[in-house]
N, C-alpha and C positions, 0 to 999 in steps of 0.2 A: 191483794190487788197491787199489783206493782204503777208507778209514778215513773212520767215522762217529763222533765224538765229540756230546756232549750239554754243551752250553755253557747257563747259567744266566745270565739278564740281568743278574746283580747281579757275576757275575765279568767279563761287558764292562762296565761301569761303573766298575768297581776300575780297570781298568788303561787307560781312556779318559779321568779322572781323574790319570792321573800320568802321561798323556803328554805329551813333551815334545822337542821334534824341532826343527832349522831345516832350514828350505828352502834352494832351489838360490842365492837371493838374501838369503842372510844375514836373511832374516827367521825369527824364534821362532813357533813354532806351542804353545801350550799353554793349559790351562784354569785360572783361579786358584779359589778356595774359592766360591767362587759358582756356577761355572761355567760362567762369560762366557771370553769368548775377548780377548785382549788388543786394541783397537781403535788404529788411527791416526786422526786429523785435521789436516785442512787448515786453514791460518791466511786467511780470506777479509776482505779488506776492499771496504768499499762505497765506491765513488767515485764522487760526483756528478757532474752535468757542469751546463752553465748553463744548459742547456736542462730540464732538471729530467730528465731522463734516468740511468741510472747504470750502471755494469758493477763486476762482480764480479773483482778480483786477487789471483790466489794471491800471501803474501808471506810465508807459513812453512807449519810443524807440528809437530806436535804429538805425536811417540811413545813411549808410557809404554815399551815395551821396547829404547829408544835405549840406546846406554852414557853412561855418565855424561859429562853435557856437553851431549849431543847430543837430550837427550827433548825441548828446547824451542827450534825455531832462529827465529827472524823477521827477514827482509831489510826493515830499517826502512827503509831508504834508498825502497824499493819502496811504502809508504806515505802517504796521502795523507789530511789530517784535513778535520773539515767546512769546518774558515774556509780553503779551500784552499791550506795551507803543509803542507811533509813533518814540521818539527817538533815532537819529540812531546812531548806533557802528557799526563800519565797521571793515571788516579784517583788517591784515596787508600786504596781499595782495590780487590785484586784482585774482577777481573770475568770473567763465564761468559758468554757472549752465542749461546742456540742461533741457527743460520741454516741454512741459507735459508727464506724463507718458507713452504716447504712441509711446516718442524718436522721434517725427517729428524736423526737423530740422530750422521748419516755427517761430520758438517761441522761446525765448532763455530770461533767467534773467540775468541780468548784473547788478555787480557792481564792483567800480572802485574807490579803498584806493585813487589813484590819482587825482579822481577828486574835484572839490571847492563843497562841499553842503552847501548852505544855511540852516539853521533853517528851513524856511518857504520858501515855492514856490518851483519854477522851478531846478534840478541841469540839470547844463549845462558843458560840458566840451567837447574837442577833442582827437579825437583816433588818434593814430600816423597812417602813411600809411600804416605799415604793423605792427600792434599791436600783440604785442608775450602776450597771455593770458596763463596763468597757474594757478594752485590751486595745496598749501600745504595741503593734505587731514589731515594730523597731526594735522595741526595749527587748525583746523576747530572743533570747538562743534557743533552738529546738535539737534534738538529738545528731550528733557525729559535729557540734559545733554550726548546725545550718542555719539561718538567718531567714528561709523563706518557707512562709507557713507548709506547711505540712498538711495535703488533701487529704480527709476521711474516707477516700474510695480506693479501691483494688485495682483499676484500671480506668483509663482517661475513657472519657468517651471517644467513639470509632466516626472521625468527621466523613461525610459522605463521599463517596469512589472508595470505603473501604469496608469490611464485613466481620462482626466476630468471630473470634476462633479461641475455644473454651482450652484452657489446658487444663492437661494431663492431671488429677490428684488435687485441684484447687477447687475453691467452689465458684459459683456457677459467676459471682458478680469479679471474678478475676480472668481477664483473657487477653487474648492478642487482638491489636486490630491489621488485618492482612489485606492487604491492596488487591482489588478484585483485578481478577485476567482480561485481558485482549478480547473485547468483544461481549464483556461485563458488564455492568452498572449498579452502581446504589445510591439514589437520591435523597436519604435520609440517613439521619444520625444515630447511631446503634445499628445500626442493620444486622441482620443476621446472614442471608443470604446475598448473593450478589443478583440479577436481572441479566440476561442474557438478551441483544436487543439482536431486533430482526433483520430477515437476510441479506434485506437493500441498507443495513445501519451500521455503526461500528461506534465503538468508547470514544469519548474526547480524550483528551491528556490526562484529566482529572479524571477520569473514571468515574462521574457524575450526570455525566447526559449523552444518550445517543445522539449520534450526527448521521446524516447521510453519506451513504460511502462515497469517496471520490473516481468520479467515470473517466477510463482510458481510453483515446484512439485515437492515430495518428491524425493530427489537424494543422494548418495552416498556423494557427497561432502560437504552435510548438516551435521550437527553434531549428528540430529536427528536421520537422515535415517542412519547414519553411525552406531549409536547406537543400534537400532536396528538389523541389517543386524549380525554386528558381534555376537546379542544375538542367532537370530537365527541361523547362523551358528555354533555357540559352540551346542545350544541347539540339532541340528542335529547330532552333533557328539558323543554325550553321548547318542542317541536315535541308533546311528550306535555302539556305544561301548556295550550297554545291549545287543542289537543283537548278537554282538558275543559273549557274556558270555553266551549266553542262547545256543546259539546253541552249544557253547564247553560244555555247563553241560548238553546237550541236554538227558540226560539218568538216569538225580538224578530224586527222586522221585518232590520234588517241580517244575520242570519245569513242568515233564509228571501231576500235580496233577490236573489241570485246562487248559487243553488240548492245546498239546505244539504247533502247527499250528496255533493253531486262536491266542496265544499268538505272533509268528513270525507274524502274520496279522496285528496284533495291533500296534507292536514295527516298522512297514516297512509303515504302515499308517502315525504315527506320524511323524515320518521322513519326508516323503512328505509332511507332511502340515506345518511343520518348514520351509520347502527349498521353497515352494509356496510364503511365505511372502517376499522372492523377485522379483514375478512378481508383488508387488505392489510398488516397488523399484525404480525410476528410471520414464524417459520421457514415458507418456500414449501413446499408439499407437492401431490402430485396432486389431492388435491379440493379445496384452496383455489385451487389455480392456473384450473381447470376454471371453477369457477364465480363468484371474484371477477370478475371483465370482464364476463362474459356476464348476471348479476343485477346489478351495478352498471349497467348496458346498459338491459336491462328495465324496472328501478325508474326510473331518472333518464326516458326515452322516456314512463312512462305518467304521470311529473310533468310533464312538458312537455305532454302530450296531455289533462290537465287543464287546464293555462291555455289551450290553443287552443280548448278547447271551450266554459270561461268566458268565451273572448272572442267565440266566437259565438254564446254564448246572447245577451249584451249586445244583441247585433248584432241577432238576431231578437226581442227582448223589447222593442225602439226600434219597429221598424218593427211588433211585433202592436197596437200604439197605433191604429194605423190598423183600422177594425171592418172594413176592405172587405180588409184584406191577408188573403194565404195563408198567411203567417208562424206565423199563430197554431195551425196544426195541428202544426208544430215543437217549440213549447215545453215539451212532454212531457216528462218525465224519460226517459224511453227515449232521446233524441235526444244527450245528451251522451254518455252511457254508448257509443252505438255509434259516436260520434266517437273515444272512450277506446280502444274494444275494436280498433278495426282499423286505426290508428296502431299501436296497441299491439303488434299482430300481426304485421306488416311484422317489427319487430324484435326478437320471437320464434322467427321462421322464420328470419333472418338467426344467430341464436343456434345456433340448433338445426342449423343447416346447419354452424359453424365447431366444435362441440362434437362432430357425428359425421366430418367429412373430416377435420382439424386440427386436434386438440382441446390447447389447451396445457398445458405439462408444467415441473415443476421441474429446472432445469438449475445444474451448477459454472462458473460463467464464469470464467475462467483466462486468457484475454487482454485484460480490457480494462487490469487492475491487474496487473504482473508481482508484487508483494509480498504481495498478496493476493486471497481466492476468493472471487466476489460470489454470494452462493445468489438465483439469482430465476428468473420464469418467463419461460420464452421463449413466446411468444406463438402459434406453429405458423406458419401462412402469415397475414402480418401482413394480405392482405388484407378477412380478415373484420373484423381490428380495425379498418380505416380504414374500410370499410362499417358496423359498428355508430356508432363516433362524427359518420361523414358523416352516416345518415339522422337521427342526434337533433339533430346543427348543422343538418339542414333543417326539423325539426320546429319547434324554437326559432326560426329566421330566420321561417316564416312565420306563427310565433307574431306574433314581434315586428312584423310589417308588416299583420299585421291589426289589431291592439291597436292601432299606430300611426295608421292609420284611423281609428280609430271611437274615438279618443280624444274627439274634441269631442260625442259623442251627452251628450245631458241627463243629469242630475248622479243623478237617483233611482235610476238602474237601472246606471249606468255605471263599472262597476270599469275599466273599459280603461285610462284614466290609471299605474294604479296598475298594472298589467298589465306597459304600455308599458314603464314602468322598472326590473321587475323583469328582462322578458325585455333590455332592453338588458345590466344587470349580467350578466344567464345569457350571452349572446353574449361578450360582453367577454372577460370570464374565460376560457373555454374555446377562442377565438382567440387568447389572450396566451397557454393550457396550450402550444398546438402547440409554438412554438419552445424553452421551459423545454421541456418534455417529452423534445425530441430533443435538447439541446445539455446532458444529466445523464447522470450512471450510476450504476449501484449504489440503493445505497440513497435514495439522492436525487430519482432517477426517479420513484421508490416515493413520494415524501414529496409532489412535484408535484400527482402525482395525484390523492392524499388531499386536499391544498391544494383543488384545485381543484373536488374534491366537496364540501370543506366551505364554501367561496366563494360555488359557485353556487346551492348546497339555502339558504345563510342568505341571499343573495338573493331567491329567492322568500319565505321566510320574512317576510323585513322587510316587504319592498314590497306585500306583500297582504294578510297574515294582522297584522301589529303595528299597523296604525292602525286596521284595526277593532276590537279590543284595548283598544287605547286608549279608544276610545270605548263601549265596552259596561262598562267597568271604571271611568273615570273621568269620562265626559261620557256618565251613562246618560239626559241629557232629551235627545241628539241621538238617542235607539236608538228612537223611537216613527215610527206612521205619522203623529201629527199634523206632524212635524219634519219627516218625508221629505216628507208633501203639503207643503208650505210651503215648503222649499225647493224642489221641480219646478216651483210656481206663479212662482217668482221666477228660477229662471233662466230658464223659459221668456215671461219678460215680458224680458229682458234681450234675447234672440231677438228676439221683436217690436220 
């Protein structure tokens, strides 16, 4: 018949507490006031070798429940100090030295200025009952003459932004700590691996915490875009100022000499395509992306289809001199206007084709900058854009080679000179954009472009429109017909 007794945790306690027993090898088993259990330790010394190598030799220990005599034994003989002699110098005070480097508390080197050492053999000595250890870390030389305690670990700990890396042949608690890469993280200490943060994020400097990447694109608050913005806007307004000097002298012979409509065409073209270079101004969106290229396209095409057609009225206005030519049923105002409209039209329908297949769109560019996100438009199928800017580079090309022509026709009627070197600058420019264009990114690209609209519209600006300008403002006895007869009669004596 087995018994069921009801035991209270506090009465196993009581007598768990005041046990006290030896084992089969004379060791004491019991708990003191604390209730710790009485420990032994091993007396380890480090012994170097010349190769910088070292092993560990038991040469005593250490047991507080030895009998008297016996708590502290050390085989000095068995000892080896750093200047490699066995004999011992001891501090001036007693020392605790934990070891092994992996801080277990099983092990422990002691030595003790109070004890008797022999020369030779056994030291023997007694620990007081409750032995107060301390160490002057001051007083202390440590090996190669060093003064600053010496840490029991293999390697430092790896503080965060950086990850272990094990070497070669060593064991596992010795490593490097290596600075996690570009686009990395490690928020804790020891880390093993690095965190790779995600693809709108990027490393701080520490390589401790993802950031948000920093967003690109060309804005007003840049010094760039700012620069810009204000060129174009003065530009517009000297494009709105010739306007109205043209139209308040709308009745001298140099306005009406090179037909004064298509000339207000030109001057109201340019204009728009100065003030266009702020839809590339600022945050990309669907309807700015959609329709900056495609009106920038337009406008600039029906400025250039103005000068071709100024230069062939020139052309026909030379030859209706002659009363027997055909020429002269040309000179209509209808004639340039339909030069304008169906130039013009080509690359409308070109628009109109890349805005309904491939219309472009605001995109996150995330590879060209690993550290940051470029907001721009991607273009759709690039080949509409190299078909708008091809047929305007051929507008302008045979701008320029007709104007170049018919540079030398008589001086009354003949803007082509002035023609001539406006459409070289438009060429120029817009042949020098190509390679700037492709070899930029980000917002840069962006700034090219603007560049090159503001370049080529104050080219024609200058070369056409500011010397007649000049002359209607400050040389108003050249603006009559007697001046212009006068001068035709004298170049054409220069002829003969």
């Amino acid at each position: 018949m087995m018994l069921s007794y009801h035991v209270l945790h506090h009465q196993i306690l009581y007598y768990l507490k005041n046990l006290h027993f030896k084992t089969n090898t004379g060791k004491e088993i019991f708990f003191d006031a604390n209730g710790d259990a009485p420990a032994t330790y091993d007396i380890l010394n480090v012994q170097i070798s010349q190769n910088e190598g070292f092993k560990l030799v038991k040469v005593g220990k250490l047991d507080p429940t030895g009998q008297e005599g016996e708590d502290i034994i050390i085989n000095t003989a068995a000892i080896l100090w750093s200047d490699g002699s066995s004999k011992i110098s001891l501090p001036a005070v007693p020392a605790l030295i934990p070891f092994p480097p992996s801080g277990h508390l099983d092990t422990l080197v002691v030595l003790s200025a109070e004890s008797s050492l022999p020369e030779h053999g056994l030291l023997e000595g007694t620990l007081p009952e409750e032995p107060d250890l301390t160490m002057k870390f001051n007083r202390l030389t440590w090996l190669k003459n060093k003064t600053q305690v010496p840490r029991s670990v293999c390697s430092e700990n790896c503080a965060p932004g950086y990850r272990k890396a094990s070497r070669e042949g060593d064991p596992l608690c010795c490593y490097d700590c290596v600075p996690c890469s570009q686009g990395e993280i490690s928020n804790e200490t020891d880390a093993v691996k690095c965190l790779k943060c995600v693809e709108t994020q990027w490393s701080n400097k520490r390589r401790d915490r993802c950031v948000p990447k920093q967003v690109e694109f060309l804005t007003l608050d840049d010094p760039l875009g700012l620069t810009l913005a204000v060129c174009a806007s003065v530009m517009a307004l000297t494009t709105a100022s010739l306007l109205f000097i043209f139209n308040k002298y709308s009745h001298t012979p140099i306005v009406k000499a090179n037909n004064r409509e298509l000339s207000y065409l030109l001057l109201i073209t340019l204009m728009f395509c100065f003030l266009c270079s702020f839809m590339f101004i600022g945050r990309p969106t669907k309807l700015t992306c959609m329709l900056r290229q495609t009106i920038f396209g337009v406008i600039f095409t029906i400025s250039v289809a103005c000068v071709l057609a100024k230069t062939i009225l020139v052309i026909l206005a030379f030859k209706a001199t002659n009363p027997s030519s055909s020429s002269r049923k040309w000179l209509g105002s209808k004639t340039p206007f339909c030069i304008v409209f169906f130039c013009s039209l080509i690359q409308i329908v070109i628009c109109v084709l890349w805005l309904a297949k491939s219309p472009p769109f605001p995109e996150m560019n995330m590879k060209t900058y690993s550290e940051k996100i470029i907001i721009e438009c991607n273009e759709g199928e690039t080949i509409f854009f190299q078909c708008m800017l091809g047929y305007m580079g051929l507008l302008a090309t045979v701008s320029f080679i007709v104007a170049f022509l018919s540079r030398n026709l008589p001086g009354t009627f003949n803007e082509a000179k002035l023609i001539t070197f406006s459409m070289l600058v438009f060429v120029s420019v817009w042949i020098s954009f190509i390679p700037a264009y492709l070899s930029t990114r980000g917002k840069y690209m962006v700034a090219v472009e603007v560049f090159d609209i503001l370049c080529s519209g104050a080219g024609l600006l200058s070369c056409i429109f500011l010397p007649k300008s000049y002359t209607i403002l400050v040389r108003p006895e050249r603006n009559s017909r007697t001046y212009l007869g006068r001068k035709h009669i004298v170049n054409r004596g220069k002829e003969g």
